[in-house]
Backbone as JSON, one array per atom type, in Angstrom:
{
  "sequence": "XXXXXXXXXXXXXXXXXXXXXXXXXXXXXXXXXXXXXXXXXXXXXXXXXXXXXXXXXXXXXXXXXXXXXXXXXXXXXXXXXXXXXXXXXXXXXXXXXXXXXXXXXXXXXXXXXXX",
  "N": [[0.85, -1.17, 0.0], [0.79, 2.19, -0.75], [2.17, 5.41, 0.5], [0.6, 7.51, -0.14], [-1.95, 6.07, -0.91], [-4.84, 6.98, -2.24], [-5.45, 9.32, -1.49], [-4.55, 11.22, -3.63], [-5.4, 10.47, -6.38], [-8.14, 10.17, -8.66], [-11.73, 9.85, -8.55], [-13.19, 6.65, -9.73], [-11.25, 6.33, -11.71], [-11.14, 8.79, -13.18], [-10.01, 11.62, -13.4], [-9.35, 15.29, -12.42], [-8.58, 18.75, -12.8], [-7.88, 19.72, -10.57], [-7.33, 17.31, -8.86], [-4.32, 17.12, -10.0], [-3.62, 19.38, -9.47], [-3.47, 19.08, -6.57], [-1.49, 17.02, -6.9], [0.44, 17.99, -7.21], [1.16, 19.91, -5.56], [1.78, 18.56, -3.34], [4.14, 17.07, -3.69], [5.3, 19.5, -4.24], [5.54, 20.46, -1.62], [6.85, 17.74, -0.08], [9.6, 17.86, -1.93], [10.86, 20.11, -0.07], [10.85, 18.47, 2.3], [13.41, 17.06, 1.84], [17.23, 16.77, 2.9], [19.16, 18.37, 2.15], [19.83, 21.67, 0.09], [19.92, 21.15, -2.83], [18.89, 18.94, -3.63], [16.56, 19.7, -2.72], [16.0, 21.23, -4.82], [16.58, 19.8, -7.01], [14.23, 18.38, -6.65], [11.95, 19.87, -7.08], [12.13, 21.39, -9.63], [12.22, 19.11, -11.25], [10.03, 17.91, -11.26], [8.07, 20.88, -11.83], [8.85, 20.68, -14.3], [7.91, 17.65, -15.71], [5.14, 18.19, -15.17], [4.6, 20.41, -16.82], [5.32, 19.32, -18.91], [3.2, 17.1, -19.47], [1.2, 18.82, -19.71], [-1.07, 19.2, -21.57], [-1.92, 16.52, -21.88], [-4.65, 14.83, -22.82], [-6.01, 11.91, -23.09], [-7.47, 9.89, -21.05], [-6.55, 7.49, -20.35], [-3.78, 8.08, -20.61], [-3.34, 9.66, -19.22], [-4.36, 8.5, -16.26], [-2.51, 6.79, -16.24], [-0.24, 8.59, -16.22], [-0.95, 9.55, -13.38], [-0.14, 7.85, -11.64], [1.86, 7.59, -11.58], [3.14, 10.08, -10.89], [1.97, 9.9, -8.18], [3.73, 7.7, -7.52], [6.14, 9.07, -7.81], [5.93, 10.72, -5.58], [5.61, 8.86, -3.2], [7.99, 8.07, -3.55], [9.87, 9.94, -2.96], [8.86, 11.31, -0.46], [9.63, 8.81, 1.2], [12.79, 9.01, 0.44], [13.16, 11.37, 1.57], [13.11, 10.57, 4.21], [14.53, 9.03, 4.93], [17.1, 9.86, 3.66], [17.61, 11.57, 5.58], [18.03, 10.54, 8.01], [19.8, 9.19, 7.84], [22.26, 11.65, 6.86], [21.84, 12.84, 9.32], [23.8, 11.51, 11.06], [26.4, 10.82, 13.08], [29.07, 10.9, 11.54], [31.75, 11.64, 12.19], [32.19, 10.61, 14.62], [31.86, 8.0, 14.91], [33.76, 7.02, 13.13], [35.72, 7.83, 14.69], [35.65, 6.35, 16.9], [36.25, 3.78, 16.1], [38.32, 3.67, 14.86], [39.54, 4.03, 17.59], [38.57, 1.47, 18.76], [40.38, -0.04, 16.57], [42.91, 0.94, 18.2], [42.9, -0.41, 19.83], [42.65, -2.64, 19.51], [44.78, -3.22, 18.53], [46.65, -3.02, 20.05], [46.41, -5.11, 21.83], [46.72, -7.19, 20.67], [49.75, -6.64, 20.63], [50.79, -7.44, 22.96], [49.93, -10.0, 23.28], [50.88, -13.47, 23.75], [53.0, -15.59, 21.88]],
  "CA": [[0.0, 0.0, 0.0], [1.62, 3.61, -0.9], [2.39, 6.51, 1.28], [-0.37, 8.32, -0.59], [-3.0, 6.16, -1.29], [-6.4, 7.61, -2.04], [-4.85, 11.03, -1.21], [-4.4, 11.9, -4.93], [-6.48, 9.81, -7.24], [-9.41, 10.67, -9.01], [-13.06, 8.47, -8.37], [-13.27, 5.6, -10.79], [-10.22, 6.74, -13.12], [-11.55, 10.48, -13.34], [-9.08, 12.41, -13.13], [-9.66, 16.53, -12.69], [-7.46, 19.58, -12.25], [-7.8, 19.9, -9.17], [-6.38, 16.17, -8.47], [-3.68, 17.35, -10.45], [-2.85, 20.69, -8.58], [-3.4, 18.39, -5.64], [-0.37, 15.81, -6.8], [1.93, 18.96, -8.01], [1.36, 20.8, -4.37], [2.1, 17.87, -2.39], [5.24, 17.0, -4.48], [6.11, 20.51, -3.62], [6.1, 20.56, -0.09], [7.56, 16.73, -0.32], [10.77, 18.26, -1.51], [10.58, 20.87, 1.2], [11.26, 17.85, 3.29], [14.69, 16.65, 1.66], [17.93, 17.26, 4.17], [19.75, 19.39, 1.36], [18.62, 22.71, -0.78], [20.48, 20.72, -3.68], [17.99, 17.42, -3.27], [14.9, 20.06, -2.63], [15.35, 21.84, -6.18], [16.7, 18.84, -7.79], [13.15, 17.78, -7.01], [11.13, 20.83, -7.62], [12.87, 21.58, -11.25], [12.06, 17.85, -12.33], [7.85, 18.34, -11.12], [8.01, 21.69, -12.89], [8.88, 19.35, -16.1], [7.28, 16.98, -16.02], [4.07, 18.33, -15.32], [5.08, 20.74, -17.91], [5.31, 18.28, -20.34], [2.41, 16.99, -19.05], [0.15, 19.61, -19.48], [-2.19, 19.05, -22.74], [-2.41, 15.08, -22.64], [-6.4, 14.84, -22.3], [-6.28, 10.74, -23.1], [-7.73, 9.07, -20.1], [-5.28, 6.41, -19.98], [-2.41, 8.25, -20.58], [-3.73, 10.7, -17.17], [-4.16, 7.73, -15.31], [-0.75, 6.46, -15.96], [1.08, 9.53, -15.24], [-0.97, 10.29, -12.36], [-0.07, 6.64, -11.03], [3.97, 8.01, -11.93], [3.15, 10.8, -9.93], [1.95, 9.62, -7.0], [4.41, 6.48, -6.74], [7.07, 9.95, -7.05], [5.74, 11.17, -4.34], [6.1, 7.7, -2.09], [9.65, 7.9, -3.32], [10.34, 11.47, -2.4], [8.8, 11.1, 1.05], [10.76, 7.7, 2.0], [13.91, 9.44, 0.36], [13.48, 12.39, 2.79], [13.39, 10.58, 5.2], [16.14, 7.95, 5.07], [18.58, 11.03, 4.04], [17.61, 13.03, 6.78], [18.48, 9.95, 8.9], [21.85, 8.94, 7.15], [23.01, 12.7, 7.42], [21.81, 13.39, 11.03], [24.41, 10.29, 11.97], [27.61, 11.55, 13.97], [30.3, 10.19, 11.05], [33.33, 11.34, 12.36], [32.59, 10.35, 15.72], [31.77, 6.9, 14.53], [35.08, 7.15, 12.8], [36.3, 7.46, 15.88], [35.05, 4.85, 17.84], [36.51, 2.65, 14.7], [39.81, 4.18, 14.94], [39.85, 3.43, 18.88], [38.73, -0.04, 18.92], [41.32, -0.6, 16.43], [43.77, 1.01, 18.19], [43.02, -1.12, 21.43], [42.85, -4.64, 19.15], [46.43, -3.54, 18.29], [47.53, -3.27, 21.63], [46.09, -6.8, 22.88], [47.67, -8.36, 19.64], [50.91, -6.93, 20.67], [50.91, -8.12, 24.32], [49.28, -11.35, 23.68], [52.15, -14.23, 23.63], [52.5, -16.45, 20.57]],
  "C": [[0.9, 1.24, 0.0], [0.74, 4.5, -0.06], [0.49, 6.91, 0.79], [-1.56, 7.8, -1.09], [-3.87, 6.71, -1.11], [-6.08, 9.31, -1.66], [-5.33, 11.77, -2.75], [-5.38, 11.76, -5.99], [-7.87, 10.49, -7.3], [-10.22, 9.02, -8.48], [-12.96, 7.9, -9.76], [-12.35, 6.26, -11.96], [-10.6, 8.05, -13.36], [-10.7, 11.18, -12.67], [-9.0, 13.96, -13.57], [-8.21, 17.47, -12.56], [-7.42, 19.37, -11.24], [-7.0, 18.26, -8.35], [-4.96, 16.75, -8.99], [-2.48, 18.49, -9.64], [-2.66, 19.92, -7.63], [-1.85, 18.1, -5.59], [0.71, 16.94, -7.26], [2.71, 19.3, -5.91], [1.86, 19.86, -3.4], [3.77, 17.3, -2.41], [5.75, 18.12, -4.3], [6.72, 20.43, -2.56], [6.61, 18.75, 0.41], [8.95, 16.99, -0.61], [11.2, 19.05, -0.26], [11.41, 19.97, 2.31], [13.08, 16.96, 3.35], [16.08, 17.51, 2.39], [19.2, 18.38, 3.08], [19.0, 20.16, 0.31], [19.15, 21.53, -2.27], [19.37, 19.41, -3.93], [16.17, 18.75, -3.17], [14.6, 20.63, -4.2], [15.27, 21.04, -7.19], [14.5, 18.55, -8.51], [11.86, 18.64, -7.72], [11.09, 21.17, -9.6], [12.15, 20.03, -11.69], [10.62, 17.72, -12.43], [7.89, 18.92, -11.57], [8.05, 20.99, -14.67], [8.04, 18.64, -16.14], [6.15, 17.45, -15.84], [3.49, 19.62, -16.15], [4.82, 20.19, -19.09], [3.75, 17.23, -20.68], [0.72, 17.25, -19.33], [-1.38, 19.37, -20.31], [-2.83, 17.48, -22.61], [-3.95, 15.18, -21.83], [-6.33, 13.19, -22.6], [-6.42, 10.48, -21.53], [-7.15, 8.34, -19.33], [-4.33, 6.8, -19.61], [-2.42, 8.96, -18.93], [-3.21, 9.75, -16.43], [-2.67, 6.77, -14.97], [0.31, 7.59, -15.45], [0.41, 10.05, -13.68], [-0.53, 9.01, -11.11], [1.62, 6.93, -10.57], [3.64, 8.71, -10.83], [3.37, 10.57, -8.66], [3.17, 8.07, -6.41], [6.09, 7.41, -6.92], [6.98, 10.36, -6.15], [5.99, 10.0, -3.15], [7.69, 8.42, -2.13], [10.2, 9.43, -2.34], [10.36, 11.32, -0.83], [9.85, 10.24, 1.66], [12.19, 8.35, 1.64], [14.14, 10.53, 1.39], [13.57, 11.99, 3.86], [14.21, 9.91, 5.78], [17.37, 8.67, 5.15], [18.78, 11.71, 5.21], [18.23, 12.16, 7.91], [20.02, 10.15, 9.04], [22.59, 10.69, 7.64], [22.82, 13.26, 8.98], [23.08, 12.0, 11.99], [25.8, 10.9, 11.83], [28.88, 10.75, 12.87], [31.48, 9.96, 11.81], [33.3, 10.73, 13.81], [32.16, 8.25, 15.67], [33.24, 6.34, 13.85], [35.95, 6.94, 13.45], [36.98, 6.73, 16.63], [36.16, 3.65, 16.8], [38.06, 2.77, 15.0], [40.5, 3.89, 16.29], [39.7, 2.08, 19.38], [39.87, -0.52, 17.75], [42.58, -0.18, 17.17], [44.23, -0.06, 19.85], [43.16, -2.62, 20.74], [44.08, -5.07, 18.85], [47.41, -3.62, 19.79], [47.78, -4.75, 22.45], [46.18, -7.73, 21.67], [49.41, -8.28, 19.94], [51.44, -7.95, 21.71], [50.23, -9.33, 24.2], [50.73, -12.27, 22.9], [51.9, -15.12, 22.47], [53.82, -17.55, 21.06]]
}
């Protein structure tokens, strides 16, 4: 089941503007949530396009397929904001550290251990 079901979607495949503005505005403030400006415009600039490119198709089908794209960008976006935001909120260098001090203690109790 996605982030966004039923959020976006039109009733029975009907798909209006207003779903549309819906799946742009949410996809907005979805980048918003990415842990760099570089990752928020990335995402903004590529929605501007595509829904850009977007704009005229009146086929039915074709709607319902990009509005299916849409919304399974928007899952991604969300779970990407929030995995990065993890990954960069984590203390590297002091993990680095830690790494650098347990090896420097496994070298100690390899020297002193008798062979």
């Amino acid at each position: 089941m996605s982030i966004t079901q039923g959020l976006i979607g039109g009733r029975d495949g009907l798909y209006t503007r207003s779903h549309a503005l819906r799946l742009y505005r949410h996809l907005m403030r979805a980048a918003e949530k990415m842990p760099t400006q570089n990752r928020v415009d990335y995402i903004k600039r590529k929605t501007r396009l595509q829904f850009g490119e977007a704009r005229n198709v009146t086929d039915p089908k074709q709607l319902e397929t990009l509005f299916i794209v849409g919304e399974t960008n928007l899952d991604s976006v969300l779970v990407q904001a929030t995995h990065l935001t993890e990954v960069m909120n984590i203390d590297w260098e002091g993990l680095y550290r830690k790494r650098l001090t347990k090896s420097a203690r496994q070298k100690a109790i390899e020297e002193d251990a008798p062979f």
